[in-house]
N, C-alpha and C positions, 0 to 999 in steps of 0.2 A: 586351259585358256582358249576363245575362242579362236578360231582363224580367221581373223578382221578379212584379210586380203581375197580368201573364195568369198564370204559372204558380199562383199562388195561387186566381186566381179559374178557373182550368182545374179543378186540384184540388178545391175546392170543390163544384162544379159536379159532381163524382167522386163527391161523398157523403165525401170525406178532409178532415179539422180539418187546417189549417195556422199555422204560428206563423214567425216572423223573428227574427232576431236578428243583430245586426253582426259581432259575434265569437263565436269557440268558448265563451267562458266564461261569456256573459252566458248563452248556450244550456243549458250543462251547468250554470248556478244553475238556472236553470228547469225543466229537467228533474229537478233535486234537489228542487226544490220540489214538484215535482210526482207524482211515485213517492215514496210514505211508505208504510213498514210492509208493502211490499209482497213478495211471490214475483215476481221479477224473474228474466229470461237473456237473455243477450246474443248475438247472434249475430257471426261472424267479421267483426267490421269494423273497420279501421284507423281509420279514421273517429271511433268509440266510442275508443278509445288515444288517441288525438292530444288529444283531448278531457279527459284524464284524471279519464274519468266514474267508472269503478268503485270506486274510495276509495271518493268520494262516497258513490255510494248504498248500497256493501256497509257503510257505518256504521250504517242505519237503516231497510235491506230485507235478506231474503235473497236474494244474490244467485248465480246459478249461469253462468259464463261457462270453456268448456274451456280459454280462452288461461288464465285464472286458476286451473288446478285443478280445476274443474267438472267436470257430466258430460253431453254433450250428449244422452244418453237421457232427460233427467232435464229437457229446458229446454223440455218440450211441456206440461210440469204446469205452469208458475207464470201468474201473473193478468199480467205485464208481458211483452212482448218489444221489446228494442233491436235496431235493427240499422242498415243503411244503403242505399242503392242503387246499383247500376253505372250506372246510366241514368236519368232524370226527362227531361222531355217537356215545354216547355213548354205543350204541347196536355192532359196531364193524365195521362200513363201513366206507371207506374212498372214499371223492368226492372230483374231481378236473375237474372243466372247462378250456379248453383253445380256444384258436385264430386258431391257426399255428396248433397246434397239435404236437411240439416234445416235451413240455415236460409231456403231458399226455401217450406220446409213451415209454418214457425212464422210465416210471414209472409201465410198462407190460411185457419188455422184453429186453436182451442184453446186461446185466450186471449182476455181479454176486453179487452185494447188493446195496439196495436204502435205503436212511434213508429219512422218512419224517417227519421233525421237524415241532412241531407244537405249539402255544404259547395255552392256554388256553380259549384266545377269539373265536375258531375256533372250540371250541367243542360244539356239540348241543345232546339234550335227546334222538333222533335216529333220524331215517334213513330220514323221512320227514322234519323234521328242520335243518337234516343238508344239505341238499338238499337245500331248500326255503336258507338259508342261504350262503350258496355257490351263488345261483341266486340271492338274492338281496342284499348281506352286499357286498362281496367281490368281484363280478363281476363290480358293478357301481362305485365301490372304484379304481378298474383297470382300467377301461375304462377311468376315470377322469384323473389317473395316466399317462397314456400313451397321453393324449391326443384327442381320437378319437371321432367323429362328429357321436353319437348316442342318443337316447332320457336319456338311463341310464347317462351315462356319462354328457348330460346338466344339468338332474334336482338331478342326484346322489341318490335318493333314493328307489328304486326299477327296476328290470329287468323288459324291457316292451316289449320282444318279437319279437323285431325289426328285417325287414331285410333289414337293413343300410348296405352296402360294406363294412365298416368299422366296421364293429359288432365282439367284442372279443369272443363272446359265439357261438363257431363252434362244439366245443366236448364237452362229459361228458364222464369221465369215472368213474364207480365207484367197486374199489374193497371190494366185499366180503366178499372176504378170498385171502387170499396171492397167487399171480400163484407160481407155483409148479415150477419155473425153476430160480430161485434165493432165496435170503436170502434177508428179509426186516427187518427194526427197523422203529419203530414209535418212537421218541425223544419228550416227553411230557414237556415243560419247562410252572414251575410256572407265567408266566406272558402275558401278551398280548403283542401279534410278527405278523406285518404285517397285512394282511387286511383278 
């Protein structure tokens, strides 16, 4: 089981606002509570689905998420970014891989707060497991998700380095400590959320 209580106070220590929550729902009232009236975009995360956040807030924000319609050129303008992590660090580091690269981008700069909701299967003891972790639980899990013709995504269980055309592992970004030109929450929910 993770230790909620360092990862919180790791994060912290980050310059990142952290929050708890036992279940997805109590998490996704909070987060409704908390984003009002606002330009909202969500980035590709199973995590935000599971959750069944986007009703929610597309009631009483604009919201722009491509899984919904959206247009991912369109999700660097709004005031909110959702998203989630492949990795957290109980030492205080947050790691995300992506393809495409927006929404490892929207998670550095051009908004003036990002929450990254994280279920508790994504937390690892630091920096190197949640690293390894990021590359081999959640990347082969996305790759299978999406469909695409790489060794991960055939045999699903481990990152094998590939340079398939279709390889989702194009970026790492890993913060830190919080960049200095927004306001982040890390949203810690008691349960396993996405991959």
């Amino acid at each position: 089981m993770p230790n909620i209580e360092l990862l919180r106070k790791n994060l912290e220590a980050n310059n990142f606002q952290t929050s708890y929550f036992p279940t997805k729902e109590e998490a996704a009232a909070y987060l409704d509570r908390q984003i009002d009236r606002q330009t909202v975009a969500i980035g590709g995360a199973i995590t935000i689905k599971e959750m069944d956040l986007y009703p929610k807030l597309a009631a009483h924000n604009q919201v722009n998420w491509h899984w919904e319609g959206g247009d991912p050129a369109k999700a660097m303008d709004t005031d909110i970014y959702l998203t989630s992590a492949n990795g957290v660090a109980e030492t205080g580091e947050i790691i995300n891989i992506d393809g495409t690269g927006n929404r490892v981008s929207s998670t550095l700069y051009g908004h003036k707060k990002v929450y990254f909701v994280i279920g508790i299967n994504k937390i690892a003891p630091d920096y190197e497991k949640a690293l390894w972790r990021a590359r081999n639980i959640a990347s082969p899990k996305n790759a299978q998700r999406i469909g695409v013709n790489t060794p991960c995504a055939a045999k699903g269980d481990k990152c094998y380095d590939c340079k398939s055309p279709q390889r989702i592992c194009n970026a790492l970004v890993v913060l830190w400590r919080k960049p200095k030109a927004f306001q982040a929450e890390v949203v810690i929910v008691g349960e396993e959320l996405g991959y």
